[in-house]
Rosetta silent file (secondary structure, phi, psi, omega in degrees, C-alpha in Angstrom):
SEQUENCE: XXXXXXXXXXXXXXXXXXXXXXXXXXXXXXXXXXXXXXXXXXXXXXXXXXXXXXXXXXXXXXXXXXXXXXXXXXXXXXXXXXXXXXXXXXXXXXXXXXXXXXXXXXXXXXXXXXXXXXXXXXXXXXXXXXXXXXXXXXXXXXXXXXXXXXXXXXXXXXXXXXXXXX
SCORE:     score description
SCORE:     0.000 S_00000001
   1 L     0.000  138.301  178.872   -8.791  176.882   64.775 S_00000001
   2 L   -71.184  174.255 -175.008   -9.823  177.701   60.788 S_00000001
   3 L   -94.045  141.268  173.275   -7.834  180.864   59.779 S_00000001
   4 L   -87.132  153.153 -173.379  -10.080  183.582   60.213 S_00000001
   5 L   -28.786  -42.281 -174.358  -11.871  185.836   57.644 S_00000001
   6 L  -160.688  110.272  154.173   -9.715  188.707   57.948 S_00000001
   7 E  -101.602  169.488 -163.693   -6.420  189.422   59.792 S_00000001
   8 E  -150.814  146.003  165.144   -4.502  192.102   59.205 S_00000001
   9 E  -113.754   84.141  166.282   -0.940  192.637   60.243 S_00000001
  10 E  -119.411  139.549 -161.339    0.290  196.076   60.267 S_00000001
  11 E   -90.559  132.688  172.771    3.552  197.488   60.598 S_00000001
  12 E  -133.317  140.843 -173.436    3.140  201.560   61.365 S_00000001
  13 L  -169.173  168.777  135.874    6.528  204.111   61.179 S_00000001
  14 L  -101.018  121.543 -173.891    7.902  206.739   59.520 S_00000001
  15 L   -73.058  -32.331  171.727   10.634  205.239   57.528 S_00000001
  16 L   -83.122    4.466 -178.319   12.597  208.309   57.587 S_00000001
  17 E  -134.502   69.167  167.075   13.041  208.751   61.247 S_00000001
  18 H    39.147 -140.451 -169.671   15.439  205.998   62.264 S_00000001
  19 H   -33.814   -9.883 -157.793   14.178  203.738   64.721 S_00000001
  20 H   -91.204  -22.082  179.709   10.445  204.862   64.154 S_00000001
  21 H   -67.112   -7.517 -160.577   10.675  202.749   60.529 S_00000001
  22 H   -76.960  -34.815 -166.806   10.928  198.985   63.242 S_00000001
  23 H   -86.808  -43.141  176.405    7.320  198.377   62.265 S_00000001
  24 H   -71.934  -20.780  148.377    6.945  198.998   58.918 S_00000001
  25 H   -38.762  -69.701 -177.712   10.674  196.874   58.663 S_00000001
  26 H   -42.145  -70.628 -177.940    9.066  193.919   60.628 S_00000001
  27 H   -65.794  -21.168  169.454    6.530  193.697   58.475 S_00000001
  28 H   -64.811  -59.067  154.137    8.364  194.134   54.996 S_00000001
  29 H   -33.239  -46.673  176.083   10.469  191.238   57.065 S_00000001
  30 H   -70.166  -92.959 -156.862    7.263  188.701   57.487 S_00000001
  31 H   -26.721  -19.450 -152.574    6.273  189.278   53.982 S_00000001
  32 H   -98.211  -21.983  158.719    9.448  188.759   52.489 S_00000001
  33 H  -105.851   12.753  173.312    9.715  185.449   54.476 S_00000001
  34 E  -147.487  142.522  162.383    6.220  183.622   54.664 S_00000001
  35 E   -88.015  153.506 -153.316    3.638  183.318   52.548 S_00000001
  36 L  -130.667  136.779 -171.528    0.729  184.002   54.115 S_00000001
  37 L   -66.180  174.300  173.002   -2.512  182.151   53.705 S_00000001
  38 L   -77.680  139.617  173.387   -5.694  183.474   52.497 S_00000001
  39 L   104.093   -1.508  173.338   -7.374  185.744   54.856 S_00000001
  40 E  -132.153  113.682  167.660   -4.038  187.213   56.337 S_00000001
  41 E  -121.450 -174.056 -160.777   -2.802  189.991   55.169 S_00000001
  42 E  -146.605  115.826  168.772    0.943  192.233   56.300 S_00000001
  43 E  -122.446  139.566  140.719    0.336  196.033   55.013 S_00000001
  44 E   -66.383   74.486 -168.382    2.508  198.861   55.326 S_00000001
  45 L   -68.122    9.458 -161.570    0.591  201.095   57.066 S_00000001
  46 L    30.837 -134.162  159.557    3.187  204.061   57.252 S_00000001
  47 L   -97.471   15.790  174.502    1.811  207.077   59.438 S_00000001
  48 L   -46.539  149.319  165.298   -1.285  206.724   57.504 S_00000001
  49 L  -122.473 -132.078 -176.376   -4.650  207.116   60.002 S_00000001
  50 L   -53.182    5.810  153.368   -7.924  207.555   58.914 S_00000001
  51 L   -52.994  -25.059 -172.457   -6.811  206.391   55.318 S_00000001
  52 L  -112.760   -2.504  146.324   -7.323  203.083   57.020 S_00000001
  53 L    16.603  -98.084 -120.974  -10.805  202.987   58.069 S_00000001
  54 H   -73.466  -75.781 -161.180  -11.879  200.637   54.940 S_00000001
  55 H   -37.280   -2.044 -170.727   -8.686  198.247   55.763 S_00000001
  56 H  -138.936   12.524  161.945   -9.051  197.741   59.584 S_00000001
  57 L   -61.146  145.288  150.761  -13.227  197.471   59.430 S_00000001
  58 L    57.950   17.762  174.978  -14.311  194.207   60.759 S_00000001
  59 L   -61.267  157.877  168.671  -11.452  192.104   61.202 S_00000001
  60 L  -102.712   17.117 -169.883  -11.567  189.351   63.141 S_00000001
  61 E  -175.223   79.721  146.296   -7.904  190.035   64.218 S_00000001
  62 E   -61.469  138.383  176.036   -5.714  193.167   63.890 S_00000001
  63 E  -113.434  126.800  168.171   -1.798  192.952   64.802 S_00000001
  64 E  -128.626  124.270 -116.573   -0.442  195.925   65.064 S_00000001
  65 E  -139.263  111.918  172.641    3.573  196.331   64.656 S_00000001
  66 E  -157.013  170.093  152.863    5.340  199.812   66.026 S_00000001
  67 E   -72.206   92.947 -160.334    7.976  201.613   67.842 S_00000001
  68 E   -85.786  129.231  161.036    6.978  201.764   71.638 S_00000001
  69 L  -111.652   78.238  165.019    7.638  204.577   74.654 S_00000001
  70 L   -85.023   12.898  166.376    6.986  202.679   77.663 S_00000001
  71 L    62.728   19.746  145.196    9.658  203.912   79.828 S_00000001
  72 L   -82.006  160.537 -167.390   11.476  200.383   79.268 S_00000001
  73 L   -67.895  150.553  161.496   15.004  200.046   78.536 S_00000001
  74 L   -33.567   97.497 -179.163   16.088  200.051   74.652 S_00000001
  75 L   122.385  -17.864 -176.862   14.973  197.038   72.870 S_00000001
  76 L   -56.703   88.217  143.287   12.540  196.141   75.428 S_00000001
  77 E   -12.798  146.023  157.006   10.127  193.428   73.332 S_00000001
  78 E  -164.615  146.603 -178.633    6.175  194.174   74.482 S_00000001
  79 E  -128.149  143.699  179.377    3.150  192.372   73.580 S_00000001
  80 E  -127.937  159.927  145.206   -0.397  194.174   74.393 S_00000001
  81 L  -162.913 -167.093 -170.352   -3.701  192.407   74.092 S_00000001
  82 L    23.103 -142.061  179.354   -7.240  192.272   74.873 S_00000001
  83 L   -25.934  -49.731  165.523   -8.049  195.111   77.994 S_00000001
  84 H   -45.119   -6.134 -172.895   -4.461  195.946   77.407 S_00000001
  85 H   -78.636  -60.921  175.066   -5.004  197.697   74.072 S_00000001
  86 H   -29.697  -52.638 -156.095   -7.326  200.334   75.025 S_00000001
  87 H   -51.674  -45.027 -150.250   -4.618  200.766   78.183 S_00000001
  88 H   -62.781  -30.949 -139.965   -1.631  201.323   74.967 S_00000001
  89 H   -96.736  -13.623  176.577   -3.594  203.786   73.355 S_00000001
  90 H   -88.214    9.887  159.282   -4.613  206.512   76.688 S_00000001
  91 H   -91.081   -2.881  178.610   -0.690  206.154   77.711 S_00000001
  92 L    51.580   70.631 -171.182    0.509  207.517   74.475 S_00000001
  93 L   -97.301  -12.118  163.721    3.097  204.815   74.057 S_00000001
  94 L  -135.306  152.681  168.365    3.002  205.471   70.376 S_00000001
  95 H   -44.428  -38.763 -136.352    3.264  208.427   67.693 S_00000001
  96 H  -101.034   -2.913 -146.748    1.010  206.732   65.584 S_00000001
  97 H   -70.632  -14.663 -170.105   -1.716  205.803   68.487 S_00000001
  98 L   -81.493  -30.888  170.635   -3.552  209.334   68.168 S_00000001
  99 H   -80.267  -16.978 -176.308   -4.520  208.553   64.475 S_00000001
 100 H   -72.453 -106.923  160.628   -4.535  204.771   65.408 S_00000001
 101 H    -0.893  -41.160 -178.624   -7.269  205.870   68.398 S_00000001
 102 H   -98.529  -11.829  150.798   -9.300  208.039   66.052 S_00000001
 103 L   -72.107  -43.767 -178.065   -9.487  205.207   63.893 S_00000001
 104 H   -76.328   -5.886 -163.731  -10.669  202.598   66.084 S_00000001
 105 H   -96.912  -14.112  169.681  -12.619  205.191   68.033 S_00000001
 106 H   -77.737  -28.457 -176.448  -14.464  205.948   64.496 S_00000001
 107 H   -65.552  -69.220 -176.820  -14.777  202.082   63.787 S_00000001
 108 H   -33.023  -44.215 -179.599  -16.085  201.445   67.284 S_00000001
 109 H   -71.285  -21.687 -160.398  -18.940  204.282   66.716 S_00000001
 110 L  -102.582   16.931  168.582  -19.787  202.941   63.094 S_00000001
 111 L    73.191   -2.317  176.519  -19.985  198.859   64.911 S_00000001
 112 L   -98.008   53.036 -167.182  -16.975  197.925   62.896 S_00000001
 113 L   -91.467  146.169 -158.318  -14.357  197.752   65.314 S_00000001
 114 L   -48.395  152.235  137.356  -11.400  194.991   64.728 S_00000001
 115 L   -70.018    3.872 -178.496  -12.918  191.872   67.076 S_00000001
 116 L  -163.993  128.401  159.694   -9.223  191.146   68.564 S_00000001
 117 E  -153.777  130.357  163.018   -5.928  193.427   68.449 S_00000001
 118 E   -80.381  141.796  163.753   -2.685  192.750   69.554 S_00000001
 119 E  -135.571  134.549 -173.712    0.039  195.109   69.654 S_00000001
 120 E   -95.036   96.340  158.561    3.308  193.999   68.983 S_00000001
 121 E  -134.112 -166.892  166.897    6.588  196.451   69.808 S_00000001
 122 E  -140.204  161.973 -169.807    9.805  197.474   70.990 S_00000001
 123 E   -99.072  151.703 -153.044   11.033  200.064   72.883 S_00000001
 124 L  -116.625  122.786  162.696   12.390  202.515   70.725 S_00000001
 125 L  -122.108   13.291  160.700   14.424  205.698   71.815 S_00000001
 126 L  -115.449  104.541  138.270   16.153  207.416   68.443 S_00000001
 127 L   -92.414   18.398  143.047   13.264  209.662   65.986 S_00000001
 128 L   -16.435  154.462  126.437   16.111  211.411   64.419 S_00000001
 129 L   -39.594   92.193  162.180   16.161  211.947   60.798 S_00000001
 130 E  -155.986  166.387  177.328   17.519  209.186   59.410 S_00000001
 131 L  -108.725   18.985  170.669   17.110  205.999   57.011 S_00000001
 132 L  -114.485  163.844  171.244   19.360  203.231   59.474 S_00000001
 133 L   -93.754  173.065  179.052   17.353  201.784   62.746 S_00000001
 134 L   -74.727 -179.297  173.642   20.086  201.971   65.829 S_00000001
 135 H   -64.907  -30.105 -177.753   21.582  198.793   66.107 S_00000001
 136 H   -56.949  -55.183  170.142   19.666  197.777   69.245 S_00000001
 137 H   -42.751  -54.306  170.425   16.897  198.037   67.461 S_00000001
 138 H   -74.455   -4.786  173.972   17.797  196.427   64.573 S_00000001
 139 L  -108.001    5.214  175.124   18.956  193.515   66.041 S_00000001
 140 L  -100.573    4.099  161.442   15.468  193.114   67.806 S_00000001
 141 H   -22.412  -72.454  173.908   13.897  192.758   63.966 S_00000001
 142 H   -45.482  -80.303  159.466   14.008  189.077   63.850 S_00000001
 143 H   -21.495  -47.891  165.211   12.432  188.714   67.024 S_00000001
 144 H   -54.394  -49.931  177.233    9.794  191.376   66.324 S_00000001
 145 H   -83.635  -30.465  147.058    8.757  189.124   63.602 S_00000001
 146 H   -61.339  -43.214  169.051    8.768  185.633   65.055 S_00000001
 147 H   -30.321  -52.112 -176.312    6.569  187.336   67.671 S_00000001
 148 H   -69.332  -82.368  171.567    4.005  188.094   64.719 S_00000001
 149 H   -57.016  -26.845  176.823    4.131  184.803   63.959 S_00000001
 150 H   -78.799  -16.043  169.646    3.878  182.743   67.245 S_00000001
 151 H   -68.940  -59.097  177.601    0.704  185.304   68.029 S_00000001
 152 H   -31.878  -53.820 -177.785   -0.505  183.630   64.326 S_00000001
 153 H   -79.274  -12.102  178.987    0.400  180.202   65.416 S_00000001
 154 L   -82.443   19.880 -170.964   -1.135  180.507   68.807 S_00000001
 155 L  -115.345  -23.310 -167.977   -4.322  181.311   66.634 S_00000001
 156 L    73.772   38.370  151.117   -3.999  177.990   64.447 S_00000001
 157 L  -114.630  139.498  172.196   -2.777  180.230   61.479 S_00000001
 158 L  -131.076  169.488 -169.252    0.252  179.092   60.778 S_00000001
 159 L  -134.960  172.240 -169.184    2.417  180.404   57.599 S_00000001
 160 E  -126.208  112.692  164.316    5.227  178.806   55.622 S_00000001
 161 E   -13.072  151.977 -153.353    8.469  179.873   55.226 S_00000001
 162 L  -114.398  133.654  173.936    9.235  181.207   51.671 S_00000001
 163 L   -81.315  158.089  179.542   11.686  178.945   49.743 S_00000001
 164 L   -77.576  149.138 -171.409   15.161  180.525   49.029 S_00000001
 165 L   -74.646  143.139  175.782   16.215  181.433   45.474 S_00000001
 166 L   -77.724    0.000    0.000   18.835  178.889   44.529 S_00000001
């Protein structure tokens, strides 16, 4: 498959509330290790919402990268797609899904809704104040992010590892 016009990866958290920071991490994590071809891009979307309108119009492929409450145990990996997306956002599985939902439900009225979105997470249980993820969490990083990529490569985009500084 050519790489498509416009993907979008985005990691959404609050960075300041421990574990809720895994998505915008993951993606700070991709970026820092692949270069990414044209037509794919890895944003920090913070808790930003309708700020992202112009950035999530018309894709042919949103990823979206969070902290998940699915009433799985801590650490618990989840991939949504297709029919499943819709499902993510009336179970309220994330903080971010009510501005996430009022975006796509604004795209969707104005015909510019993503054509494909994935959601990527883990399940998360510390929103404390804090700047470390728990450890559980943080050791499912790596993982979180090879995810992001094998959804890429099962797309025929595939990205290339970043060389290491000598």
């Amino acid at each position: 498959m050519a790489i498509p016009g416009s993907v979008l990866i985005l990691g959404v958290g609050n960075i300041i509330l421990s574990d809720e920071a895994v998505g915008v991490r993951a993606v700070e994590a991709l970026a820092a290790a692949y270069e990414l071809p044209p037509g794919v891009q890895a944003l920090d979307g913070g808790t930003s919402s309708m700020e992202m309108l112009d950035e999530i119009a018309n894709l042919d492929l949103l990823i979206v990268v969070d902290a998940l409450k699915a009433g799985k145990p801590q650490g618990t990996l989840l991939r949504l797609a297709g029919d499943e997306v819709p499902v993510f956002f009336r179970q309220k599985l994330s903080p971010h899904q009510i501005g996430l939902s009022d975006v796509l439900a604004s795209l969707e009225f104005a015909g510019s809704r993503p054509k494909d979105m994935v959601v990527i997470g883990v399940e998360a249980e510390n929103f404390s104040l804090g700047l470390e993820m728990t450890p559980a969490i943080a050791a499912r990083l790596p993982k979180l992010v090879a995810m992001v990529v094998e959804e890429l490569a099962a797309r025929g985009i595939n990205l290339t590892p970043k060389r290491l500084a000598a």
